[in-house]
N, C-alpha and C positions, 0 to 999 in steps of 0.2 A: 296581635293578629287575631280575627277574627273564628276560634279554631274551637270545634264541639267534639264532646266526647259522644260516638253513637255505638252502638249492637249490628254485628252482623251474624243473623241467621242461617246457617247454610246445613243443608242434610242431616240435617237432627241434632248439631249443635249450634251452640251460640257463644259468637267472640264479643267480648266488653270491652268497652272504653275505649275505642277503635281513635283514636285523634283525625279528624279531619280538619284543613284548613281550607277555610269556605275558597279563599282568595286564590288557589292553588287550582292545577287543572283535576279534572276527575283521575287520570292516568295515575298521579302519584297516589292517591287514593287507592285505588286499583294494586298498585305495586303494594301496599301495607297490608291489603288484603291477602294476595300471592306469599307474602312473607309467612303469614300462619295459618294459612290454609292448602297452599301449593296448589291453587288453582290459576292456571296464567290468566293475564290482563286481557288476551282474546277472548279469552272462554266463560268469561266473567258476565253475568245478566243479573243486571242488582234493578231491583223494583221500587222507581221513587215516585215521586209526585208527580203525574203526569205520562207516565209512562216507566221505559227503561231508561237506567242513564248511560247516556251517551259521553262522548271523549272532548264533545264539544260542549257538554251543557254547563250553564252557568250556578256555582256551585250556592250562588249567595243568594241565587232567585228558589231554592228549593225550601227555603225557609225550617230548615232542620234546626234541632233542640236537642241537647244535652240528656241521653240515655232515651234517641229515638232508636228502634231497632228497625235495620232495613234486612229486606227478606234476597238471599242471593242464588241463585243456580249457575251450575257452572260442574266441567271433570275435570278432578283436579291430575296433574301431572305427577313426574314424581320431585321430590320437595329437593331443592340445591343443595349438595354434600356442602360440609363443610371443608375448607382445606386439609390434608394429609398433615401439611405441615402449616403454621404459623405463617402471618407474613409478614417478613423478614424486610426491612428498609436500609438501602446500601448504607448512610450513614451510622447503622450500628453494628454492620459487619467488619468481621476481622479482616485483614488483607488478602488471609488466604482463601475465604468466602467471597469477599468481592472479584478475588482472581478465577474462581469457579464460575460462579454467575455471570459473570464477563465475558468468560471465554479468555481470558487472559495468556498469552505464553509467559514461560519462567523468565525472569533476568539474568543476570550475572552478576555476582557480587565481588567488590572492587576490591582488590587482594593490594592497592596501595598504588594510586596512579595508575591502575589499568584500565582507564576508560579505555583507552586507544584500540587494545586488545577487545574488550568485550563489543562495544561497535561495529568492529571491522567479522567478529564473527556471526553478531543475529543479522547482518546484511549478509553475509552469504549465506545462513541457514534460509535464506527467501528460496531457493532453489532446491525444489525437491527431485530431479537429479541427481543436486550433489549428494543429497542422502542418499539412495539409491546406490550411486557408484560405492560410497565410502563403506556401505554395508556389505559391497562384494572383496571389500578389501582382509583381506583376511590374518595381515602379520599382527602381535602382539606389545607389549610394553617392555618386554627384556630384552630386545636384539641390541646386538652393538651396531645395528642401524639406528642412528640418531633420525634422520628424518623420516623412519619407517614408523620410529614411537610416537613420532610429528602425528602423522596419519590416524596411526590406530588412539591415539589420544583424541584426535577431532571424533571420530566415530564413535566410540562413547559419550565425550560428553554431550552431540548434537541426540542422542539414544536418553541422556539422562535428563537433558531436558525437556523431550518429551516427556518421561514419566513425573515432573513434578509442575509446582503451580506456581511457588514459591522460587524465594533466591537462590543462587546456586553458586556453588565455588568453584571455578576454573582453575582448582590445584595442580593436578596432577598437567593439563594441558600448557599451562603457564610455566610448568617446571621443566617439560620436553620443550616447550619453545626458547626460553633462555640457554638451552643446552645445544640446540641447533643452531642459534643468533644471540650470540653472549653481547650481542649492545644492547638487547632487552633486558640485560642483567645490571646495566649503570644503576649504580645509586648515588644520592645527593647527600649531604649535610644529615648527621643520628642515622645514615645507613637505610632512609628511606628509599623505595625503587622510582628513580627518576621517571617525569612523562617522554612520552615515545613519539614519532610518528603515527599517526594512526596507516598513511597511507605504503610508510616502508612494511609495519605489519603486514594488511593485505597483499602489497608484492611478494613476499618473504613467503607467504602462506600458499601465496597460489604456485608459485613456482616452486614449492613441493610437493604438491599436489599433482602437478602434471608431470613429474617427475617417478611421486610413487603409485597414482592411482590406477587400477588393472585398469587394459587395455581392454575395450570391445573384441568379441570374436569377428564378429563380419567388419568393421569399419578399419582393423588395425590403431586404432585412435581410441583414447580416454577422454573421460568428460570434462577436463579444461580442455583440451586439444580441439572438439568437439562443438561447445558451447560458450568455450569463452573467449576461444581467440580465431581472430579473426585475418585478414589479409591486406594488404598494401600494397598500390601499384606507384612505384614514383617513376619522375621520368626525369633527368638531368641534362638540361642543355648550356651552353657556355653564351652566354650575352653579349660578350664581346666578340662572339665568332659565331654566329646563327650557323654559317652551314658547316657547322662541325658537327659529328653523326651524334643523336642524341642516347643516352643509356638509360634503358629502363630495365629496373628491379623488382624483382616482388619479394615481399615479406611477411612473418606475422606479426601481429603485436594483439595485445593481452587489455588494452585500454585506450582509449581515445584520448587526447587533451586539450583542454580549454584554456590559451593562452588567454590571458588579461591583458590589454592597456587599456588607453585615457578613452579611447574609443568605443570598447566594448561594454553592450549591451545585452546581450546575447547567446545564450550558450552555443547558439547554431555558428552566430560569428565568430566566437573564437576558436571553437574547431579548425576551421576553415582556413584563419589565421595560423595557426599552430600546421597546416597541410601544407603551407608555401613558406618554402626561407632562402636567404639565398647566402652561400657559400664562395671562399674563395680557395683556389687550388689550380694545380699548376696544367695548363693548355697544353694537347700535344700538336695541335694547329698551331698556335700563337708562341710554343715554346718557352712560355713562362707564366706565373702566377696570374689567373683572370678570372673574374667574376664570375658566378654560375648560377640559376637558380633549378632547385628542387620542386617542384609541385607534384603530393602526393595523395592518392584519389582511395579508395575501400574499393576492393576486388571482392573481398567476400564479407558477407556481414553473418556474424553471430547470433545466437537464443537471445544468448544475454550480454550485454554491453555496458561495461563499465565506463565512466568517464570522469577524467581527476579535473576538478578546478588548480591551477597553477596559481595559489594565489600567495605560496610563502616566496619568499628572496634572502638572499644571503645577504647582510648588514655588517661589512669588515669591521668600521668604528665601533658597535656595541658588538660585536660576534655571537649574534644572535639571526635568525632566520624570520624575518619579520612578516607581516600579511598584508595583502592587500585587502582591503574592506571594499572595497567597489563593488555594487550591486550589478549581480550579473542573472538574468533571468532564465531560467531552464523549463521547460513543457512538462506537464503528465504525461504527455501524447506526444510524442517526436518522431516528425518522419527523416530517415535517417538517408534517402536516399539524394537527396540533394550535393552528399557527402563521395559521392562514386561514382567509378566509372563510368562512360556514356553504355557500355556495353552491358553492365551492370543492372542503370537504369533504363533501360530498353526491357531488359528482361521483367522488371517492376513495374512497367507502364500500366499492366492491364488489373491485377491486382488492386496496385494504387487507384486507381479513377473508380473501381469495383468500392471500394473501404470507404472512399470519399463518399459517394452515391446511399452508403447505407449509413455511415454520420448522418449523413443529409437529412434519411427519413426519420430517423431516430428525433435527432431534434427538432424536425418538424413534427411528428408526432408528440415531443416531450410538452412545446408548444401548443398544442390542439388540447393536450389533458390539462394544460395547466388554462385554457379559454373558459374549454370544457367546465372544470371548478367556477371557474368565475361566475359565470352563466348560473351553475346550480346552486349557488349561494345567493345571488339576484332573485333568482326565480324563487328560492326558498323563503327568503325575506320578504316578498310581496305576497307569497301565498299559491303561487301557482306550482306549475311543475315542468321540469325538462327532461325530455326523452332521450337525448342525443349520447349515445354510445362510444365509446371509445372505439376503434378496431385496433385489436389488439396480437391481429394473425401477421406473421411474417413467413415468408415464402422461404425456406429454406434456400442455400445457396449452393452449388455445386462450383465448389470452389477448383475444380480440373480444368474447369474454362479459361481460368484467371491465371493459373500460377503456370510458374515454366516448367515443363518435366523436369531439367538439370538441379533446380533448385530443388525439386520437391524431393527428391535421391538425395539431397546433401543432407544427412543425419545431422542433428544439432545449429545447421545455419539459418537463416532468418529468410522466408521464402514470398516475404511481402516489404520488409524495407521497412517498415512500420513499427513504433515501441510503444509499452507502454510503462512509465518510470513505476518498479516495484522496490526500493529503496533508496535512502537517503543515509551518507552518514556525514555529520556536522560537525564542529569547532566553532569553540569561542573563546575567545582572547585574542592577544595578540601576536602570538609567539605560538610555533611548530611545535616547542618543546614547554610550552606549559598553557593554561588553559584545561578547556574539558572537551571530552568527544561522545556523541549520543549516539545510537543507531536508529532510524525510522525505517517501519518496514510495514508493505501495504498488503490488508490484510483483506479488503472490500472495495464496494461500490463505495466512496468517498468515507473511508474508514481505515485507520492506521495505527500502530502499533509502536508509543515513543518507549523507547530504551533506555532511560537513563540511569544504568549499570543494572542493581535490583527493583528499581521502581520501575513499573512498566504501566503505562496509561494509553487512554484512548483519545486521538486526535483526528483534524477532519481534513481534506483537499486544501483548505481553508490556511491550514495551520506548514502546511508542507509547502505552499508558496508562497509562505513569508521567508522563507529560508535564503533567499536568494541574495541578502549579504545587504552593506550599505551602513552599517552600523557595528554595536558590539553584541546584537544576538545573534542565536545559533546559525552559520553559515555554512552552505552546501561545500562540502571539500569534495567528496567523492557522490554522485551518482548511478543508479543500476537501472539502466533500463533493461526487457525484456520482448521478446517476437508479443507481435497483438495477438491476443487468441482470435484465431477464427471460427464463427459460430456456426 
């Protein structure tokens, strides 16, 4: 390279041996200058041949020589601190460094086949709520309430991992659970603790939870009661007898399901499937056993919404609970009212068309920045320039236009019909009762938080819809969606 050592003059001293490479623009020049004199590259007025140098000038027409001294003016700033601290590059940090600088939550450390357990708890710790409630819970570790120690076991350790970065042992909460649900106490072959359900855990859990968590003052209701369970309207007619009166029930239930077959594609379709079955049982029109079907629709919908893939079955010959691997695809974004009543969704109509409208602009905006770049990278590359602006003001929404008053009273329910999936927990193998179970839990704008027991990593939108089965990687068993925030 063509590169001269010269002198720069400036305010009564003088820097030596300054390297310049002729071939290079003036600006990196400029920067070496700023290095040891702390005078910025604006403010810089160096005296060459011809004049001032310029950012455009060409360095190899100035005909400079080896211990030429150029004379400079210029105020200098003040000179760039050095870092406080070193910089630190992730590959030589410890785990527990990486877990800081990350932003990392703790894991769980796997006390012997407890994936199932730890999964099934950083999926529910996604709801800050449930903290909330568990912190107004006030009972301790010594009652001869068994599933009160349930409770106040969860409450600490969701308290202790907040306070750490690192893995965590789920002793004490794994010793109250086996004591509440002694089939989480099987062991296999040397007295190991057999794999579990992941999905009996979470029912197990939650339905002590609604059982021990204090009540709201004003709603009469706790926060499973609340936020996780939700309403069912079925309707019962007899097939073989239309005008026989038909029976409709309402209920609660605590999760949706996603039945499987050969058909399904779909997490919406199997839903769907899983809401219509048909029964037989005895007519009191017809006077004996006839046909009936059930179709049952969501009266009320939930904060949060769990939904199980159905994907193990009972196998007599091997007596084992085997899976189905069929790919079944589930949304980020699931609009859940397709699922409900017509009364329901009336009440959702304005909301929904409201949410859609602002999708709309969003991605046509997302669109225009991503033109936008285009254009300024064009324009850049030829030399020109582009003026065009982003708009980047949104009108705020008064969303009392949109929602129904009834729904907007209901504490905890879902007042637009709308979700957005905030975890995942998954299985791989092929069997209920062995394999592994991860927890994924979303922590951002296409940014998530994989669980696997004490390792915990960062994964993308990307990586969470591959989940959706078809093979022997990690497959969606349970899903959490939650109400969309409205901005």
């Amino acid at each position: 390279m063509p590169i001269v050592k010269v002198n720069v003059k400036w305010s009564g001293k003088k820097f030596d041996n300054i390297e310049l490479d002729t071939d290079e623009s003036p600006e990196l020049f400029k920067s070496q200058i700023y290095s040891q004199t702390g005078v910025p590259p604006e403010r810089q007025k160096i005296m060459v041949k011809g004049g001032m140098l310029k950012d455009t000038t060409d360095l190899n027409k100035l005909g400079l020589k080896n211990g030429q001294t150029l004379m400079m003016m210029g105020t200098a700033g003040e000179l760039p601190k050095a870092p406080e601290k070193p910089t630190q590059f992730i590959e030589d940090m410890t785990d527990a460094e990486k877990a800081e600088a990350l932003e990392i939550p703790a894991g769980l450390e796997n006390l012997g086949n407890t994936c199932y357990m730890n999964s099934t708890l950083q999926c529910l710790r996604v709801m800050p709520e449930l903290h909330t409630a568990l912190d107004k819970y006030e009972g301790g570790l010594a009652n001869v309430d068994n599933r009160g120690n349930l409770t106040a076991s969860l409450r600490n350790l969701f308290k202790d991992l907040g306070r750490n970065s690192e893995g965590f042992p789920p002793l004490v909460f794994w010793q109250m659970l086996r004591q509440v649900f002694p089939q989480f106490s099987q062991t296999g072959q040397g007295g190991a603790p057999m794999q579990q359900d992941a999905e009996e855990c979470w029912s197990e859990l939650v339905s002590v939870l609604k059982a021990k968590l204090p009540k709201d003052d004003t709603t009469g209701h706790n926060f499973i009661e609340q936020y996780m369970t939700g309403e069912i309207q079925s309707e019962l007619k007899c097939v073989e007898a239309p005008e026989e009166e038909k029976v409709i029930t309402q209920e609660p239930f605590s999760k949706l399901s996603c039945h499987i077959s050969k058909d399904t594609n779909y997490m919406g379709t199997g839903i769907k499937e899983s809401l219509t079955e048909e029964i037989e049982k005895n007519s009191p029109t017809l006077d004996r056993t006839a046909k009936y079907e059930r179709v049952s629709r969501v009266s009320r919908l939930p904060q949060y919404l769990p939904i199980q893939f159905i994907r193990f079955f009972w196998k007599p010959q091997e007596r084992i609970r085997a899976k189905i691997l069929r790919r079944v695809k589930f949304p980020l974004n699931f609009d859940a009212t397709e699922l409900c009543t017509p009364e329901l969704q009336n009440k959702y109509s304005k909301a929904k068309l409201k949410l859609k409208e602002l999708d709309d602009n969003k991605e046509q905006k997302r669109r225009e920045e991503k033109r936008r770049k285009i254009d300024q990278e064009i324009a850049g590359a030829s030399g020109g320039s582009s003026s065009t602006d982003m708009d980047t003001s949104e009108d705020k929404v008064d969303w009392s236009e949109f929602l129904d008053p009834e729904l907007l009273k209901d504490v905890g329910g879902n007042p637009t019909g709308q979700y957005e999936l905030c975890a995942v927990l998954t299985h791989v193998g092929r069997s209920a009762d062995s394999g592994h179970y991860i927890g994924w839990v979303k922590k951002g704008e296409d940014e998530w938080h994989k669980f696997d027991d004490d390792k915990v990593s960062v994964v993308k939108d990307a990586d969470i819809e591959r989940l959706d089965g078809g093979g022997d990687w990690h497959t969606a068993y349970i899903v959490l969606y939650r109400a969309k925030r409205l901005e």
